[in-house]
Each structure stands twice: as structure tokens, then as C-alpha cells.
N, C-alpha and C positions, 0 to 999 in steps of 0.2 A: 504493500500500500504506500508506504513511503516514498518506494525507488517509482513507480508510478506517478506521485505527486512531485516530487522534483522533475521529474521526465515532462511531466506537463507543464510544470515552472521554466523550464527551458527552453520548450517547443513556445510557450506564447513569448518572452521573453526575444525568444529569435524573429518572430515574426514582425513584434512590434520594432523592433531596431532595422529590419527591413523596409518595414515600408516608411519608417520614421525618416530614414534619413533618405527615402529615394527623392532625385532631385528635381527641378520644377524645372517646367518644360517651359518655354516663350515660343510658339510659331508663331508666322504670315503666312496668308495663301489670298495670289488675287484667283477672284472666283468665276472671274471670265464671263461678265455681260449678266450677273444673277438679277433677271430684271422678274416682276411680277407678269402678271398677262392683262393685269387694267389699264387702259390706254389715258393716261395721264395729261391732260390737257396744257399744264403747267412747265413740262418740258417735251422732249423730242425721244420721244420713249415707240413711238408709231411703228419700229423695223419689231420690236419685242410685243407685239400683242396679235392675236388669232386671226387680224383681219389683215396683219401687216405679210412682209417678203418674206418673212420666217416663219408665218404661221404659230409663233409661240403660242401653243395652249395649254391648258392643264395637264395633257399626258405628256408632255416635251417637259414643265416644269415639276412634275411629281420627279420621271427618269432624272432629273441634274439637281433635283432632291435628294434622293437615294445616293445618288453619287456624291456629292458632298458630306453624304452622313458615311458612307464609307470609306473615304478616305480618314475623316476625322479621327474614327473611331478606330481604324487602323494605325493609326499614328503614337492611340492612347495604348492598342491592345500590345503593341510588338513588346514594349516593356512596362504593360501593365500600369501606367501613367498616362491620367487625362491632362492634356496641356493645362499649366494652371493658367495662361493668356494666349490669346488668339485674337490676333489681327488680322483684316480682311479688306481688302479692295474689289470694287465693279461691283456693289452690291446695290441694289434701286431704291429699296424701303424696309421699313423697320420689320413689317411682314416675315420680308423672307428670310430675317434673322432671325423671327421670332420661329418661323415653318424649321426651320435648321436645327434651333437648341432642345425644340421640342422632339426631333426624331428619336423613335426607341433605342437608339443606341448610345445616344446623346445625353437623353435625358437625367440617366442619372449624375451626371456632371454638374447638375442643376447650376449651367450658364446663364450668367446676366449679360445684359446687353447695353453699351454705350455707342448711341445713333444721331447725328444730325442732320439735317438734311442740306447739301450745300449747294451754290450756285451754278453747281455743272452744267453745261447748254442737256445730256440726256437722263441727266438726273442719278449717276450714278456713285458713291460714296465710299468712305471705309467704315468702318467700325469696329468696335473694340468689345471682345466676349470675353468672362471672365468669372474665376471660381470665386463666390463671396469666401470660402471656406478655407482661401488660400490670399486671396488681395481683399485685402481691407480699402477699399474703395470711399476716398474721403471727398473729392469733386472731381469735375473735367470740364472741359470748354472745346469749343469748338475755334482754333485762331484762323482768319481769314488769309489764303496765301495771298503773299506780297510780290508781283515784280514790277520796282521804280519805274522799270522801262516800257511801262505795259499797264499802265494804273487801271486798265478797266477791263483787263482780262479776269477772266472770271474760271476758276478752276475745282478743283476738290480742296475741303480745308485740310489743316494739320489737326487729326483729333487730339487732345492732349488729356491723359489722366492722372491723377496721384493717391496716392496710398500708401501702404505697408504689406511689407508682405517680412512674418516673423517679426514684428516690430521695429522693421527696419524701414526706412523711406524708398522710395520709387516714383518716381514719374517717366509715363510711357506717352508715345507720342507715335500714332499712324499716320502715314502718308501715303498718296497714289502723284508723283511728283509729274510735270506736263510731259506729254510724250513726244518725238521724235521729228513727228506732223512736218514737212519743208525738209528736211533732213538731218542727223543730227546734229553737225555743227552749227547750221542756222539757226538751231532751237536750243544749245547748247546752253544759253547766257540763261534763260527761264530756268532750268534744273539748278543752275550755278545758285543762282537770287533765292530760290525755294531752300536749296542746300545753307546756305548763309543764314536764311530766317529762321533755319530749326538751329542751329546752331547758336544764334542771338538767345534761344529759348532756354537751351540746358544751360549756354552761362552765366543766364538771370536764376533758373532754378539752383546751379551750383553755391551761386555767390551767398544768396540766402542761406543754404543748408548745404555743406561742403559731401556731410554724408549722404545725401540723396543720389540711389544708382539711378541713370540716364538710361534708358533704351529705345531706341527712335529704330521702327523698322517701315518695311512698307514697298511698294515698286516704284522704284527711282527710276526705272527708264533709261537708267545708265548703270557699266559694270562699276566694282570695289575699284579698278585703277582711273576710273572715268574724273576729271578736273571737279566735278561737280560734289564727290563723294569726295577724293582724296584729296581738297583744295576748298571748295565750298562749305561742305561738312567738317571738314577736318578730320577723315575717320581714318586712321595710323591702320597701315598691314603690319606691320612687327607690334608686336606685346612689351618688347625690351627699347622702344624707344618712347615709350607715354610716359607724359606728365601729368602729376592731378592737373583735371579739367577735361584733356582731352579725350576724346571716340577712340575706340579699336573695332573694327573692321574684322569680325572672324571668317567673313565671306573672302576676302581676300584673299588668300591662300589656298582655298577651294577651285578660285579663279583660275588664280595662277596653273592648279595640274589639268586644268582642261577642262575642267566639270562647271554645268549650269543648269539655271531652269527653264531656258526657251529656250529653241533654234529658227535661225531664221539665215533663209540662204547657205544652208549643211556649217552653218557655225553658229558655236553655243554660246550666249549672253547669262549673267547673272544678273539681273536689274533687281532680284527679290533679297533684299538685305536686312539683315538687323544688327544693327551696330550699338555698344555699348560705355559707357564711361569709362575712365582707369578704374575708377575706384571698385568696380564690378570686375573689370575684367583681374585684375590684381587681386583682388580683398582687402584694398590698404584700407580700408574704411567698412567696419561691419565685420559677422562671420560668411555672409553669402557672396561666393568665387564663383564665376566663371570657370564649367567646368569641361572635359572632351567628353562627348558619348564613350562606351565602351572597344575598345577595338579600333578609336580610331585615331587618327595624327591629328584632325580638324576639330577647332574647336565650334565652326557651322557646319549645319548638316542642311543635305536635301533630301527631303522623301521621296523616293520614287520605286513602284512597284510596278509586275509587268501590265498589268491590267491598265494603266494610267497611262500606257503608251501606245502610239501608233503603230500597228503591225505591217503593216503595206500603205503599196502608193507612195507617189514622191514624198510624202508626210512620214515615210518610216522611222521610227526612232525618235520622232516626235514628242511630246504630250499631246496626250489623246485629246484633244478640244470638243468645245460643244458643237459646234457649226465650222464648217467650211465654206465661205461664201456664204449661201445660204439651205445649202445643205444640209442637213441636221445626224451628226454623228454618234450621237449618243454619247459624247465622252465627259470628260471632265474641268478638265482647263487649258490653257494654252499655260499655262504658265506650272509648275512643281512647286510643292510647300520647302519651307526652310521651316528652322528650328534651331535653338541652341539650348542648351542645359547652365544651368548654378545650384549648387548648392554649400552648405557647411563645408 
């Protein structure tokens, strides 16, 4: 009876020290055009509704339901860890955030949602999901993107939140940064100014509260070497050359061996980043580090599984996308989640 009551003293013992210290997941995934099917008078929403060129109706939006809850939920099951944040771009309305966190496979995660709706000409936004039971969720705003050169461009905002997570500070910060539209370098200076404006952001949140981790993720539109990130941003690729204050770039390095989350023209871009403070990526501040998945060299990660890719057709090797044209492919995104890890 004894050796049975220690054996069982042990066995909970081990479990609780398991899952206690497994460590918190931060994904992005843009969700590629996740529009409703009500035709929205207020923006340019017409290509995504039943009557529009894509015919979007409720069984095209149930299919890229399903598909979003399986990705998600594969991303929680492989190490048994629901992202404790999930950021998200191309999403239309609080709806289809709300259709997402409700899925059965979701639900127990029991996600909140942080949604604005912003000036986009089709109305489409980021948003911020998130475990109350892990982010202590204290406010957020919605800041309006800023380019001097351009005061009446109207774009996605920067969502911004703050809280605790372990009684520790955080403020996170989503973006869908302007895209490429004229060619890159034409449109280069807009990423630059947006990269600049979040960075104005963490060094007003640093100045106040030196401990507070930074994490600004999101699709930049531009890779980890692009002037915008590694110049606008200020996001550092080396770990051994930050100072407090500065961003580290854990996509960086991922870049660098060849690996991304789009292709376009048979080469791979990383536009989906999440980049980090020193004081997270270091621990010089707090016990939560920046940490590597298991197994691997990078401290970011992509998700990608075979089902999430294109099997044929010049699209091969792809991310499986929702539509081709106006084709409807039943897939997932054009774009692959990232991910990074912290813990103790």
C-alpha cells in the first residue's frame, strides 16, 4: 500500500512538472482572404460573396473553416500545447473569429478575441486570439498606420495588446504591413515608415517599463534581410549582437538556409515574422527566455504538413491556397504559420 502511494506520489508529481513547465507557444498565420459571405456595402468585399466571381458561399466557407481548425489544432496537438497567442491577418469580421475559436477542436482552448475593424478599401484585418488562462489581458488599441508620404493612405492598423503572462509584462503588436502592389522597391518606403512606426511603439513601451517583452509579429511583405525589417524595424539576425531595446529576428536565420512561407516565381519568401525584444530573447529581464523547439538549430519555426501543400501543377510544392484565380481549391492559405517558443 505504501510503495503504491509513493508510486502514485511520483507519477502525479511527474506529470504536473510536465506540463508545468511546457513552454508557450506565440504563432501568426495570415488566413488568406477569410472573408464572410454577406456582401458588405461599406467596403469592396463583392469578389467574396455567393453572387460575386468566386461564388463564396457557405459550403466554400464551412471547407476553409475546417481547414483552419485543422491546422490550428494540429499545431497544439504535435506537442500537446494550444498556442497560448495567435495572431492572424486577411480576416473580414469578428464573425469569422468568433466561427474559428468556436470549432470542436478549438474550443477547448477557450480563445478570446481582440478585433477592430480598420480602414482597409476590402475590409480585411488582423486580430489577436488568446488564452485568458495564460495572458492576463489588461487593454489594447487599435494605432492607425502612419506613412508621412502618403497621409491619406488608408491600410490595416497595428493591433496592439498588453498584459502578463506569469506576472511578467508583455505587449504584442499585429500587423499585415502594405504589400508589394507597383513592385517592390516602388513600394518599399511604405513597409520602411510602417516598420519605423512599430518600432517608435516598443521604444515608448520600453522607456516606461524597461521589463516589458516586445513581440511584434505579422506579414511584412518583406523577408528578415529586407531594409524594412532589418533597418526600419531594427530586428538584429545575430542574438550576440543586441542591446537592451533592440528586436531579434528569429526568422532570420531560417531565411538565411532556404526555408519560407510563400513561393512565388519557384522562390521562397519569409514575409510571416515574429520578432522579439532583447530582453525576451536573452532573459536579461524576467524568468521567460526565448527558447528552440526541440531538435532544432532555429529559434523560429514554420509549420508545414503534407496536406497544407500543393501536390501538382505549376503550384507544386506550394501552400495549398484557397482559390487560384478564381478557382476554388479547397486549401488552406497561401501563406504557412510560424511560431516561436519561451519559457522558464
Amino acid at each position: 500500500m505504501k510503495k503504491r502511494l509513493i508510486f502514485t506520489l511520483l507519477m502525479a508529481s511527474f506529470i504536473v512538472v510536465c506540463f508545468a513547465q511546457k513552454p508557450y507557444k506565440v504563432m501568426f498565420y495570415n488566413l488568406e482572404n477569410f472573408f464572410d459571405t454577406i456582401n458588405d456595402p461599406e467596403v469592396r468585399d463583392d469578389e467574396f460573396t455567393p453572387e460575386g466571381p468566386k461564388q463564396w458561399n457557405s459550403a466554400k466557407y464551412n471547407k476553409k473553416l475546417a481547414n483552419i481548425e485543422r491546422v490550428l489544432f494540429d499545431l497544439a496537438a504535435f506537442d500537446r500545447n494550444y498556442p497560448a497567442v495567435i495572431g492572424v491577418s486577411e480576416v473580414e469580421t469578428r464573425s469569422v473569429l468568433e466561427d474559428i475559436v468556436a470549432t470542436p477542436k478549438l474550443a477547448p482552448a477557450d480563445y478570446r478575441i481582440v478585433h477592430y475593424d480598420s480602414p482597409e478599401a476590402r475590409g480585411v484585418d488582423v486580430a489577436f486570439l488568446y488564452r485568458p488562462a495564460v495572458f492576463e489581458l489588461e487593454g489594447s488599441r487599435a494605432v492607425k498606420t502612419e506613412i508621412p508620404d502618403l497621409p491619406n493612405f488608408k491600410t490595416r492598423d497595428i493591433l496592439t495588446m498588453w498584459g502578463k503572462i506569469e506576472n511578467e509584462p508583455f505587449f504584442f503588436m499585429v500587423a499585415h504591413w502594405p504589400s508589394r502592389l507597383g513592385g517592390k522597391d516602388a513600394s518599399e518606403f511604405k513597409r520602411i515608415a510602417v516598420g519605423e512606426q512599430m518600432r517608435r511603439i516598443a521604444d515608448s513601451v520600453l522607456k516606461a517599463d524597461p521589463a516589458t517583452k516586445v513581440v511584434a509579429m505579422g506579414d511584412f511583405n518583406d523577408d528578415p534581410t529586407d531594409r524594412s525589417l532589418a533597418e526600419g524595424l531594427g530586428a538584429k539576425a545575430k542574438m550576440k549582437e543586441l542591446e537592451p531595446g533592440d528586436f531579434f529576428n528569429p526568422f532570420a536565420a531560417v531565411f538565411r538556409a532556404g526555408l519560407g512561407t510563400l513561393a512565388y516565381g519557384d522562390a521562397w519568401n519569409l514575409f510571416d515574422n515574429i520578432v522579439v525584444t532583447e530582453n525576451l530573447a536573452t532573459g536579461s529581464e524576467g524568468a521567460l527566455k526565448l527558447q528552440r523547439s526541440e531538435g532544432s538549430k532555429f529559434y523560429g519555426n514554420i509549420f508545414k504538413r503534407h496536406y497544407m501543400v500543393q501536390k501538382e501543377g505549376s503550384f507544386k510544392g506550394y501552400p495549398l491556397r484557397t482559390f487560384v484565380g478564381n478557382n476554388f481549391q479547397g486549401g488552406y492559405s497561401d501563406h504557412f504559420p510560424v511560431f516561436i517558443y519561451f519559457a522558464k
